[in-house]
C-alpha positions as a printed Julia matrix, in Angstrom:
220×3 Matrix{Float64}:
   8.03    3.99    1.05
   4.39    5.54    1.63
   3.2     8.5     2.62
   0.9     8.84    6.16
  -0.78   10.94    2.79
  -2.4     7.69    1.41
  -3.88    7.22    4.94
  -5.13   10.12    5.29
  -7.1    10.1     1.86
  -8.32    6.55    2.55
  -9.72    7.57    6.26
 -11.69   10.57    4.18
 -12.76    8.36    1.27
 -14.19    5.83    3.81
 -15.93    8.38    5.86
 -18.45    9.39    2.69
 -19.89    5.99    2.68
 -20.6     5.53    6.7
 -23.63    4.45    7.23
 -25.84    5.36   10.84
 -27.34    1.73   12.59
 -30.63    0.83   11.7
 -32.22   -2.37   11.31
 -30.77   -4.15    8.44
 -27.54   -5.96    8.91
 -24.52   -6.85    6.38
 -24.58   -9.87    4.67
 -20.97  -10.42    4.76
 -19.26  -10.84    7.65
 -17.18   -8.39    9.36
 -13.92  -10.32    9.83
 -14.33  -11.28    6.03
 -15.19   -7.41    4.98
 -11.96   -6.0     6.87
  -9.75   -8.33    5.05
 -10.5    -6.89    2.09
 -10.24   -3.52    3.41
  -6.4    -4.3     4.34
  -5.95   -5.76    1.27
  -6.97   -2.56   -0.68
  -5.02   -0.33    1.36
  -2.16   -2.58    1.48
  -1.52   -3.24   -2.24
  -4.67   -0.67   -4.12
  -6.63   -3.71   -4.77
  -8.49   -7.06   -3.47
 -10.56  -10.04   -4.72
 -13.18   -9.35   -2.48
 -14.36   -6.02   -3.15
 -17.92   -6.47   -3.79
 -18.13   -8.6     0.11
 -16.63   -5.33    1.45
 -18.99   -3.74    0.14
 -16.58   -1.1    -1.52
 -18.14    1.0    -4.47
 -17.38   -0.52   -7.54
 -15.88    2.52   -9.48
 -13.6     3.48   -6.45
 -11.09    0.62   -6.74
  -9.49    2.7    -9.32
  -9.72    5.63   -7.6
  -7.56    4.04   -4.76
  -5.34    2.37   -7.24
  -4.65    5.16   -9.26
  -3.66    7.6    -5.61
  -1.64    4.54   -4.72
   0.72    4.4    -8.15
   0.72    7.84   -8.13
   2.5     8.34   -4.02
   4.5     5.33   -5.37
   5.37    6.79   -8.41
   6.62   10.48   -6.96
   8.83    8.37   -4.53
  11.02    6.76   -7.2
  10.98    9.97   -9.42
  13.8    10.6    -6.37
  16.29    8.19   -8.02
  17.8     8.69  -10.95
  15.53    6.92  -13.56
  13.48    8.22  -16.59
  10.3     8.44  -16.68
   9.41    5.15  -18.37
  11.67    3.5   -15.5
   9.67    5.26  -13.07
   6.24    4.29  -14.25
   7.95    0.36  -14.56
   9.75    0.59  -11.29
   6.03    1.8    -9.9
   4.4    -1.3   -11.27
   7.38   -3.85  -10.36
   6.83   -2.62   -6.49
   2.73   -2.8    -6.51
   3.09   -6.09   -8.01
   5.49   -6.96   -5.67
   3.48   -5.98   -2.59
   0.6    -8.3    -3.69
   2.47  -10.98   -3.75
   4.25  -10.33   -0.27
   1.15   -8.96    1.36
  -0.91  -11.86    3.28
  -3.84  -11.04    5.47
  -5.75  -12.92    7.98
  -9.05  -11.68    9.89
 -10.58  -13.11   13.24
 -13.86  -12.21   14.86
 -12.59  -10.88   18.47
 -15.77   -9.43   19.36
 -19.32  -10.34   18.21
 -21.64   -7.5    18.83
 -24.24   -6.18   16.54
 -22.86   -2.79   16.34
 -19.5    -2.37   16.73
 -17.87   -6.15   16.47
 -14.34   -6.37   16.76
 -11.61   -8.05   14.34
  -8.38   -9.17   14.76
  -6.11   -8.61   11.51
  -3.11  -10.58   11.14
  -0.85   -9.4     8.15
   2.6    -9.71    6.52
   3.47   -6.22    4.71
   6.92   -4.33    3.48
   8.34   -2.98    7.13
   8.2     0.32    6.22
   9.68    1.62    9.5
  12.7     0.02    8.46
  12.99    1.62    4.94
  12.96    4.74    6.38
  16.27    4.32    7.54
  18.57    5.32    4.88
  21.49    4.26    6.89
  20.6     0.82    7.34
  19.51    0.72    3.79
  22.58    1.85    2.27
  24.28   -1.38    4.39
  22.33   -3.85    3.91
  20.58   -3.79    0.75
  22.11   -4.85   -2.59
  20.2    -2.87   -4.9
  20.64    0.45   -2.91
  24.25   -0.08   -2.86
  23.99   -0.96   -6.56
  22.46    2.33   -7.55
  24.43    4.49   -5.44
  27.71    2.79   -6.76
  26.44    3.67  -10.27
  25.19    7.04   -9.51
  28.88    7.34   -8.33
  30.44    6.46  -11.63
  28.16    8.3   -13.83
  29.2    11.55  -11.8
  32.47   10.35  -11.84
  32.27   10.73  -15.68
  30.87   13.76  -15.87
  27.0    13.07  -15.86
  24.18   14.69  -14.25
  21.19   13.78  -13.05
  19.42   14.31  -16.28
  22.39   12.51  -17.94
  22.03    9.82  -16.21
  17.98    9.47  -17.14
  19.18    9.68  -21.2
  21.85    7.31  -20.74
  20.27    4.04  -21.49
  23.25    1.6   -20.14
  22.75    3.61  -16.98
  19.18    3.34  -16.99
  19.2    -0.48  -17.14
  21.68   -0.87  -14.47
  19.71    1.86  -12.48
  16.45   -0.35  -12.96
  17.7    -3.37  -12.31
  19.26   -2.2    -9.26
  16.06   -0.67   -8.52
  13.94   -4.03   -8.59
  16.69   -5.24   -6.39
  16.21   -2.89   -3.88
  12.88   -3.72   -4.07
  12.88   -7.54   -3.74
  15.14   -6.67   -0.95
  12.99   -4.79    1.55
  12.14   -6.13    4.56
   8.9    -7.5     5.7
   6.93   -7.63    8.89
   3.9    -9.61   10.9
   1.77   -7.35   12.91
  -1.81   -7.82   14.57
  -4.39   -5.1    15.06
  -7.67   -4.91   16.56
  -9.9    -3.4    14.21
 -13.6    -2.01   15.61
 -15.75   -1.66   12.89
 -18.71    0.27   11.94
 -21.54    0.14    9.22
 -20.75    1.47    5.61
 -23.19    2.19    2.59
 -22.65    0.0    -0.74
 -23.54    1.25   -3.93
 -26.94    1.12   -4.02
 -26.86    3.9    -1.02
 -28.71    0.85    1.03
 -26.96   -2.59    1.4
 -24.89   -2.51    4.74
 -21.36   -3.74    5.12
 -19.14   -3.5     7.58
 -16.0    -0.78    7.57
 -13.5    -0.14    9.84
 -14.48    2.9    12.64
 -10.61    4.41   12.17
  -9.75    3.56    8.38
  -6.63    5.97    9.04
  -5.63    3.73   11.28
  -6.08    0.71    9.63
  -4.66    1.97    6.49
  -1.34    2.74    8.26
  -1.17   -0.53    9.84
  -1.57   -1.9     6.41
   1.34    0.3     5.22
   3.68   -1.1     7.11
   3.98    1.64    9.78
């Protein structure tokens, strides 16, 4: 459902706030700052932003390039736009409530300490596959079903966005789809590196690849 995109902007985001090694040292834990770091790039928020050390005015910033990949990926089905902006939500609520992370310190070292991330996330890899979609999930066999009718009757896309029986049926088969989608449990080792808080100063550990981290969060 997401776009290597969101990756990509999350590795260059986190790259403005690394910080070079000197004396000080985080306060928070690293195995304890990278599971909020999952969390945020899993689901475009976490309850433990401030131990990340994550500036406080970029949570939106992350949240709001999240909804908006999200959003351009349903604007691919038939719904209108007020469908697409509550089909949008339904998923990112949906992903915090099937997204669960757990963090290990692997390695203890003073610069570079190692954490093991163990998380449950939408399988992505599967969704991908249209074919297998189509067969095995309700709401995907819902909506094309409809989409058949509707064309059936003479309607066009754009018809079909107007039409509000359609457009109920067509969310509804939507959040369907959406309960639907597979899940997964992967483990990463994550090597981490010092990041700058707000202040410029405090130290908190980030991950050294947030691209990669930010795809394994994803799913992929």
């Amino acid at each position: 459902m997401l776009k290597k995109s969101f990756a990509v902007f999350m590795a260059a985001f986190l790259i403005i706030f690394a910080a070079g090694c000197g004396n000080d040292k985080p306060k928070i834990s690293a195995d304890k700052s990278i599971a909020a770091w999952t969390e945020l790039y899993a689901t475009g928020t976490s309850s433990h932003l401030t131990d990340a050390g994550i500036p406080a005015d970029s949570e939106k910033e992350v949240a709001d390039t999240l909804n908006k990949i999200i959003g351009d990926q349903f604007k691919e089905f038939p719904l209108s736009d007020s469908n697409v902006e509550e089909a949008t939500k339904y998923y990112l609520n949906h992903l915090k409530n099937i997204t669960k992370v757990q963090t290990s310190l692997k390695k203890d070292d003073a610069k570079n300490p190692v954490v093991e991330v163990k998380a449950t996330m939408i399988d992505n890899n599967v969704t991908e596959d249209m074919n297998k979609l189509i067969q095995e999930n309700e709401g995907i066999k819902a909506l094309m079903e409809l989409v058949q009718k509707a064309t059936a009757m003479g309607q066009n896309i754009d018809d079909m966005k107007k039409d509000a029986a359609v457009q109920n049926i067509a969310l509804e088969s939507i959040k369907l789809f959406i309960d639907n989608l597979p899940t997964t449990e992967r483990t990463l080792d994550v090597t981490c590196t010092l990041g700058k808080g707000d202040d410029g100063k405090t130290l908190y550990w980030m991950p050294e690849d947030p691209e990669k981290l930010a795809v394994f969060a994803q799913g992929r």
